[in-house]
C-alpha positions, 0 to 999 in steps of 0.5 A, a space after each residue: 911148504 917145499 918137500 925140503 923139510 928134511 934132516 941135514 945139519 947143513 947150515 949156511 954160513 951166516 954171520 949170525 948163526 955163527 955167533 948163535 952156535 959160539 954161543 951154545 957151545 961156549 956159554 950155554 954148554 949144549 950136549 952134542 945132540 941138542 946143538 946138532 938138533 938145532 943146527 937141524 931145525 935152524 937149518 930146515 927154516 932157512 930152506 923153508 925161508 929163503 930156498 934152496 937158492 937163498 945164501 948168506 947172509 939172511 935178512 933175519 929183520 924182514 922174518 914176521 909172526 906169519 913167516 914163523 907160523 908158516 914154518 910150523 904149519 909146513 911142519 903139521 902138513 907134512 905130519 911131524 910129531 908134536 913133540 918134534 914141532 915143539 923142539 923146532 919152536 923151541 930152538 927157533 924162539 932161542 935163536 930169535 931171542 938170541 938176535 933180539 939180546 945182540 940187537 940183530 933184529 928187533 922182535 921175535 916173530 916166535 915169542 907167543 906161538 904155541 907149541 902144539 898139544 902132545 898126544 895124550 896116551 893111555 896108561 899101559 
């Protein structure tokens, strides 16, 4: 994975992440801070998917199981925590679900994969 894992907000302006982000706002009432973190996480898998140079608007159709799994992967190696790997997949799998609902693709390369085990510590 490119050293472009990193925390921006910057998202392309896309067609279907704008009607995603509408739809946060407007029907599911997302927080300030869960709709920026997962501008971030959309952001980071469109750098991780398309590059630096990929522009709007992204051929979400052609993103598979294995392009999902890269992402997560990427994220591991750089050492991300668990807990942020979930959320990541966790936006991911909404956004999918999202396109799948409004028929801008037909699956969800997201839906099944697990989200990696959380540490567990010791009690204090």
């Amino acid at each position: 994975m490119p050293g472009n894992i990193q925390k921006t907000a910057a998202v392309p302006a896309d067609p279907c992440l704008a009607h995603f982000f509408n739809y946060l706002r407007g029907e599911r009432d997302f927080s300030e801070h869960t709709f920026n973190a997962y501008r971030i996480d959309l952001a980071q898998f469109v750098a991780q998917q398309w590059g630096a140079d990929g522009r709007p608007p992204f051929r979400w159709k052609e993103v598979d199981r294995y392009g999902a799994r890269r992402f997560l992967a990427g994220l591991q190696k750089v050492g991300s925590a668990a807990t942020s790997i979930g959320r990541k997949l966790s936006a991911l799998r909404s956004f999918f679900r999202f396109l799948v609902r409004e028929r801008h693709v037909d699956v969800n390369p997201f839906a099944g994969l697990l989200s990696p085990k959380k540490d567990k510590r010791l009690p204090q």
